[in-house]
N, C-alpha and C positions, 0 to 999 in steps of 0.2 A: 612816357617815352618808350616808343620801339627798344625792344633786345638786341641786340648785334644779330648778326646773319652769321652764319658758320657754313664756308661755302667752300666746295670740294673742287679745286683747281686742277682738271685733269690732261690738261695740252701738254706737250717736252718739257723736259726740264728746262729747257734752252730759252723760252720765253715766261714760264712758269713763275719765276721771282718776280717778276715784272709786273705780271699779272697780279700777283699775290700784294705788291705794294701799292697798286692801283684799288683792290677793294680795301687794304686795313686804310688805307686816305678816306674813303668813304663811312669809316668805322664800324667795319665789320671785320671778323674772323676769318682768314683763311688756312686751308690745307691744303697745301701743296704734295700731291701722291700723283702722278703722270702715270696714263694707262700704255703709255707708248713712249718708245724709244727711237731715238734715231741711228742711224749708224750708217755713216759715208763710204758709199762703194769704192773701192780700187777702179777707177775705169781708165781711160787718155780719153782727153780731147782735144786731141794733133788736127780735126778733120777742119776745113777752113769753112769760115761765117762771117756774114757781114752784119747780123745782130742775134743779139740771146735772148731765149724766153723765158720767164722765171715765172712760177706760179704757187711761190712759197718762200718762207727765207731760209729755210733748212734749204732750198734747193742753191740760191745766193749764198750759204755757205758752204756747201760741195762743192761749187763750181768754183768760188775764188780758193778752195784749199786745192785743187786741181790744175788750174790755169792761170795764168798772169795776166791775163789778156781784159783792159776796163776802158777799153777804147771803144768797141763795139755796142750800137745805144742798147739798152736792155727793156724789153717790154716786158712792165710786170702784172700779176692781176689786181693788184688792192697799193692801199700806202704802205701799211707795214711792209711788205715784200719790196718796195719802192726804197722805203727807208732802208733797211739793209743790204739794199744795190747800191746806193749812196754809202755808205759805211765803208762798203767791201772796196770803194774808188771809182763806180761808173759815173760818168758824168750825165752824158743820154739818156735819160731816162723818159719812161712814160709809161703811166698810171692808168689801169683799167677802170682802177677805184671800185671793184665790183668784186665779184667770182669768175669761174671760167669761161661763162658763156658770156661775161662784159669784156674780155678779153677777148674772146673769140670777135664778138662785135666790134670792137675795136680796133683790131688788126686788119679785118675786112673792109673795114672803111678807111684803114688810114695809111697800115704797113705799106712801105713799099714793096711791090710783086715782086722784082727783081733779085731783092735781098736772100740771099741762104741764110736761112735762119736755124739757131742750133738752139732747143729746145732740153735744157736742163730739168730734167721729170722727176718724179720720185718712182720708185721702183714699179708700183703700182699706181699708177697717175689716177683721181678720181674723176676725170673728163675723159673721154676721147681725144684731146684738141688738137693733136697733129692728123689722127683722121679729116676732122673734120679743116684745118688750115687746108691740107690735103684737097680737097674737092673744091676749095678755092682758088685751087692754081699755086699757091704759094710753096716754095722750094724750103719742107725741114727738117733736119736732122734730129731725133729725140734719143739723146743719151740719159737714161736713170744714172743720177749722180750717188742716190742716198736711197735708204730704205729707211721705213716704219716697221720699228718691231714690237711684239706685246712684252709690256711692263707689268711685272706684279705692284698694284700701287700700296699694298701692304698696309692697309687700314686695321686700323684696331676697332672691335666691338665697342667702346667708348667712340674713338671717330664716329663712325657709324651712327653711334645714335644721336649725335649731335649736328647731323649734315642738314640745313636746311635747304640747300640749292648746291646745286652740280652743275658745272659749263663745259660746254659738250662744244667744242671749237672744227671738230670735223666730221665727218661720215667715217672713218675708219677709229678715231676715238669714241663714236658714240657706240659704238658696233664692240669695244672692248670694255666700255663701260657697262653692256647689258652682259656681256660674259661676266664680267668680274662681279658682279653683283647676285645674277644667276648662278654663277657656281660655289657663292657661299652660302647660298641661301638666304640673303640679302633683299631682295629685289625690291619689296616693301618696308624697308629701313627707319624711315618714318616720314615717310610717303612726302618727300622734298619738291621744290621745283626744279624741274630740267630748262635750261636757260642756255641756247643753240645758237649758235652764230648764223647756223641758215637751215632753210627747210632740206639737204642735203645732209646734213648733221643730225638732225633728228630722224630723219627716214634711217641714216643709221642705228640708230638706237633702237627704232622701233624696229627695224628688220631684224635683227638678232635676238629681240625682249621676243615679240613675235604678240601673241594672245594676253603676255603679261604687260606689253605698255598701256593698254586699255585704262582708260583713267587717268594714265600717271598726268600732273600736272605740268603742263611744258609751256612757254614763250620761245617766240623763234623773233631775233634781231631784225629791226627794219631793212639793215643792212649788213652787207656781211663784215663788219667789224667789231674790235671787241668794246669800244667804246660804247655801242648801240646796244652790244651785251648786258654793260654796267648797266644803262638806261633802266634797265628790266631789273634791277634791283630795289627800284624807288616804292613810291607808298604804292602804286599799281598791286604788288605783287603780294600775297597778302602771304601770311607763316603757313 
């Protein structure tokens, strides 16, 4: 019989447990250490829209801690962001089921032109997509609700040597994950799978590792969800 997996859960805290009870169902190990933080901007958003865009549920929860307003249909990029637009009280909703640029497809083929659209972003958005709504005529407003901040995930040399796989859920986590691994001197740990939600996510990682990802053993999700993550745990993947 396979060992358990011992898999280093580095997305927010905010979905992290979640996560975490999703792989011990599978029966394996997890450690929960977030290389990021969030933290909800002070912003208003008094300015008027006739739908929101959401492209995260950190951003679904800026916006509903900020505004009352669940009337307005909310375009989100995936289900989870969809799920917790629902949670938060939208009723309208619609699912990209994708990333940014299924969203962006989506909006282009479906949104209506006329709508003001307010575009709830994260501080540092990983798409352009109001540029590019922008050049499709489409009227939007992008207020950063929330920001991403670097978290020390505070792994102990025992963790460490025990990490078989690390899930690398974004491009700005994977990009904290080659620091934080880099600047302990870490990097080859014991030489784990990296396991991405999308090719987005590992370009992160490798843009920061740089010469040092060379080798490293990675899978990237058929899609971009974390279900398709799990996937990549199965007999495929080998220790």
């Amino acid at each position: 019989m396979r060992e358990p997996f011992t898999i280093w859960v580095t997305r927010t805290a905010d979905g992290a447990d979640k996560t975490a009870r999703a792989i011990e169902a599978l029966g394996h190990n997890a450690i929960v250490a977030p290389v990021l933080a969030v933290e909800l901007l002070d912003v208003r958003l008094d300015q008027p829209f006739d739908a929101v865009i959401f492209t995260s549920r950190n951003g679904v929860r800026a916006f509903a801690a900020r505004s009352p307003r669940r009337d307005a249909p909310a375009w989100c990029v995936g289900d989870a962001t969809a799920d917790a637009a629902r949670d938060a009280g939208f009723d309208a909703i619609v699912s990209a089921e994708g990333d940014v640029e299924a969203l962006f497809a989506l909006m282009k083929d479906k949104a209506p032109r006329h709508f003001r659209y307010l575009y709830a972003s994260a501080k540092q958005p990983a798409a352009p997509l109001t540029a590019w709504l922008w050049a499709e005529g489409f009227r939007v407003s992008q207020t950063p609700v929330y920001d991403t901040i670097a978290a020390d995930p505070a792994l102990s040399d025992a963790d460490l040597a025990h990490i078989t796989h690390v899930l690398i859920h974004s491009a700005r986590g994977g990009c904290e994950v080659a620091r934080y691994l880099m600047a302990h001197g870490k990097f080859a740990f014991t030489n784990p799978w990296f396991i991405c939600m999308s090719e987005q996510a590992w370009q992160g990682f490798a843009g920061a590792a740089g010469a040092l990802s060379e080798g490293t053993k990675k899978r990237i999700a058929s899609e971009p969800t974390e279900a398709k993550m799990l996937e990549l745990l199965g007999a495929d993947v080998d220790r």
